[in-house]
C-alpha positions in Angstrom: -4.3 11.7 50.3 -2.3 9.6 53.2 1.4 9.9 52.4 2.1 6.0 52.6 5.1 5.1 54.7 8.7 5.7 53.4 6.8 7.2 50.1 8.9 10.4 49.1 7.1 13.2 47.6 7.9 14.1 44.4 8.0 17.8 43.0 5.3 19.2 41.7 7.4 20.9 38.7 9.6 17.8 37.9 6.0 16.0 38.4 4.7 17.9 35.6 8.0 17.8 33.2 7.5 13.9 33.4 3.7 13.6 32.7 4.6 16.1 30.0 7.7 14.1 28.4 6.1 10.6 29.1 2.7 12.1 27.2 4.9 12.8 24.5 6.4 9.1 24.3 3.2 7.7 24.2 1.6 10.0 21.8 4.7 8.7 19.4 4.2 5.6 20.3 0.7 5.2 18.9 0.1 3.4 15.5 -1.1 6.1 12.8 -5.5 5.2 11.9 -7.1 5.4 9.0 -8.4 8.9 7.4 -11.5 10.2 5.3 -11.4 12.2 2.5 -13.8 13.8 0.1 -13.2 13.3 -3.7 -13.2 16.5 -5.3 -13.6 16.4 -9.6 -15.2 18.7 -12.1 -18.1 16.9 -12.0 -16.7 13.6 -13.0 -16.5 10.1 -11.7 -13.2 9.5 -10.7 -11.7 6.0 -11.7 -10.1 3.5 -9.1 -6.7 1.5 -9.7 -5.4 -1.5 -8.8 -2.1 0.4 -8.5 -0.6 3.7 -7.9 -0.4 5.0 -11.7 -2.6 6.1 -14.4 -1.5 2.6 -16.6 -2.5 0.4 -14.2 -6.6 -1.6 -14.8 -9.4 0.4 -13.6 -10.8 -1.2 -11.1 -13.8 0.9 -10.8 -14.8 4.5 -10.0 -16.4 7.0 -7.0 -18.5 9.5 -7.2 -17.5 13.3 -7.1 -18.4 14.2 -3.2 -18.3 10.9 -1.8 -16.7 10.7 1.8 -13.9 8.2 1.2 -12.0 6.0 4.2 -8.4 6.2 3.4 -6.6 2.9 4.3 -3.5 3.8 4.0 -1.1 6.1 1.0 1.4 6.0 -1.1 3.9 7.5 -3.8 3.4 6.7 -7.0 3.0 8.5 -10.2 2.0 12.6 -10.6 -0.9 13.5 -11.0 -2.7 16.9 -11.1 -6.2 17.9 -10.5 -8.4 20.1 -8.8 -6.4 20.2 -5.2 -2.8 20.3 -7.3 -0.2 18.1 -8.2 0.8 15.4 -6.1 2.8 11.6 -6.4 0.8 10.6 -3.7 -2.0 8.1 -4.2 -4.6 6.8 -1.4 -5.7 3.4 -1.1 -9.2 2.6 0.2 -10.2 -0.8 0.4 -14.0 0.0 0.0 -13.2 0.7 -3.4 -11.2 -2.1 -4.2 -8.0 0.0 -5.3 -6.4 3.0 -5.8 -6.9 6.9 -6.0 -5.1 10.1 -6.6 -4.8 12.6 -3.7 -4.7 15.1 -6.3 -8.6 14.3 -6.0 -9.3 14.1 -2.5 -9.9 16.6 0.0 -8.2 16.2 3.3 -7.5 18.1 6.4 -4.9 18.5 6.7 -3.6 18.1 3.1 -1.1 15.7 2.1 -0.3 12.6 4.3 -2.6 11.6 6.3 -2.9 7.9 6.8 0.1 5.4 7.5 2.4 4.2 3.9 1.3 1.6 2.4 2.9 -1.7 2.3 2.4 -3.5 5.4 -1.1 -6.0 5.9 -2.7 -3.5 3.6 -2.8 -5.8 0.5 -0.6 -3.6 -1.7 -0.8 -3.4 -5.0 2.3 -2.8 -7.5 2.9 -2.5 -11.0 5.6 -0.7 -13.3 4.7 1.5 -15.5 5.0 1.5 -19.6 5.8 -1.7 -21.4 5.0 -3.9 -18.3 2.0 -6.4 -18.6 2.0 -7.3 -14.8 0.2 -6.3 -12.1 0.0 -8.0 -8.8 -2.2 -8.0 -5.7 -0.6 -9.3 -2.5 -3.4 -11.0 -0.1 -2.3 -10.5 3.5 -5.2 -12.6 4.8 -3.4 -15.7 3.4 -0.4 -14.6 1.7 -1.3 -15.7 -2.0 -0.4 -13.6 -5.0 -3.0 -12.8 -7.1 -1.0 -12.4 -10.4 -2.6 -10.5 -13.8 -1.5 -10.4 -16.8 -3.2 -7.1 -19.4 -1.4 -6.6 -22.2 -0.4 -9.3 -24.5 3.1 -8.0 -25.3 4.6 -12.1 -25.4 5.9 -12.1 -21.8 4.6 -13.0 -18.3 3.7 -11.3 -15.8 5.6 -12.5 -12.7 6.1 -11.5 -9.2 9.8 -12.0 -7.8 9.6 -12.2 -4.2 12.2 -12.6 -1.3 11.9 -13.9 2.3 13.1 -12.9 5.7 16.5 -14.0 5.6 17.5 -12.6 2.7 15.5 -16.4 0.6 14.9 -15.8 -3.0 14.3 -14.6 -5.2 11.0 -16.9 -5.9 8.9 -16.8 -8.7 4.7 -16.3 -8.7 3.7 -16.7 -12.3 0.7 -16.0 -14.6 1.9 -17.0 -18.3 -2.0 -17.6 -19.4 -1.9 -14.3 -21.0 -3.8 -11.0 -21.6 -7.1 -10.9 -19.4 -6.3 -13.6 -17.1 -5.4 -14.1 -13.9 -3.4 -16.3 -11.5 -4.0 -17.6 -7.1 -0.2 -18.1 -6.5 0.5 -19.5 -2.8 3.6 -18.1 -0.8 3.8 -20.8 1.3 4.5 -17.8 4.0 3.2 -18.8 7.7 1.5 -16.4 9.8 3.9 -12.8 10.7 6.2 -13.6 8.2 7.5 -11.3 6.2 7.9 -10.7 2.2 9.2 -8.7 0.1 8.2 -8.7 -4.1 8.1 -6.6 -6.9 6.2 -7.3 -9.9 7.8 -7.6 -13.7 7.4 -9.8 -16.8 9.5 -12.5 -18.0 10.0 -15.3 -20.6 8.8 -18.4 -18.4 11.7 -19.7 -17.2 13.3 -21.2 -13.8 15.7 -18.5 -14.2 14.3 -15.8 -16.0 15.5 -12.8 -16.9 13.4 -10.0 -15.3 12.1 -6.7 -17.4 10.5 -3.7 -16.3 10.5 -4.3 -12.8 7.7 -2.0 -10.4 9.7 -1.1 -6.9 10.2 -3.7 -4.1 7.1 -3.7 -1.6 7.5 -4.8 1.2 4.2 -6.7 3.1 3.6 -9.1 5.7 1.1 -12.0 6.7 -1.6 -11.4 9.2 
């Protein structure tokens, strides 16, 4: 190589020290993918929620051995089974929902996909008395809003805005079995952050058993 005019050359070692430190940077710097799993039951099909606990709908199940493409994961209530006891719970959008690590064989164990909670269409819901559940829908930023147990309240998502704008209400008061589209009216990279509880209908309702904030965004 022709040394270019007025082109110092640079040290091999301190050469090296960079590449190695700016390799580093970069490395940290890249966004977390997705990850596969394999479920792992007795035998079993393992069911699928619409949230990270035992309490929340089914939403479907998977196969014992089935390679599964983990989204994304999340804490949520313990579980234990085969691989141990763990709060953390995977979400894999193929299956519309929900899954306990304690189920799925990873390498390595444990986290292995980015949280949850960001364009990933998170879904919350307390657990116990509370009849709500909620799906947020990234694509568009509607709430879909279900209500299954018919316990007299509503479900309803609170929900805040950047800025610090709320709370605001999404509300399904049609009762047990039904659900609700609610629009955000959130434009495109805009931020929100809900949690789901149940109320009496009301402008200003008084908010019971309350799932944690999630935070999520619009694509």
């Amino acid at each position: 190589m022709r040394k270019l005019p007025g082109m110092k050359r640079f040290p091999r070692r301190l050469l090296a020290v960079f590449v190695t430190v700016t390799g580093m940077l970069l490395a940290g710097a890249l966004p977390a993918f997705a990850a596969t799993g394999t479920v792992q039951t007795a035998g079993d099909p393992l069911n699928v929620r619409r949230a990270p606990t035992t309490s929340s709908t089914i939403v479907g199940s998977v196969a014992n051995g089935r390679t599964v493409t983990i989204d994304c994961q999340t804490q949520g209530i313990s579980v234990t089974g085969p691989l141990g006891t763990t709060t953390l719970w995977d979400y894999v959008p193929a299956l519309g929902g929900y899954i306990s690590h304690a189920y799925v064989k990873t390498t390595p164990a444990g986290q292995v996909a980015p949280d949850c909670g960001v364009g990933t269409g998170s879904a919350e819901c307390s657990t116990g008395v509370c009849a709500g559940e909620a799906l947020f829908r990234s694509t568009d930023g509607h709430f879909l809003v279900y209500d299954r147990n018919a316990d007299g309240k509503s479900a309803v998502v609170a929900y805040w805005l950047k800025g610090g704008v709320g709370p605001l209400y999404a509300w399904n008061s049609n009762g047990n079995g039904t659900s609700t589209d609610r629009a955000t009216g959130v434009p495109s990279g805009g931020w929100v952050y809900y949690k789901v509880c149940v109320a009496d209908y009301s402008t200003t309702p008084v908010l019971e058993a309350c799932s944690n904030g999630i935070t999520d965004y619009v694509a």
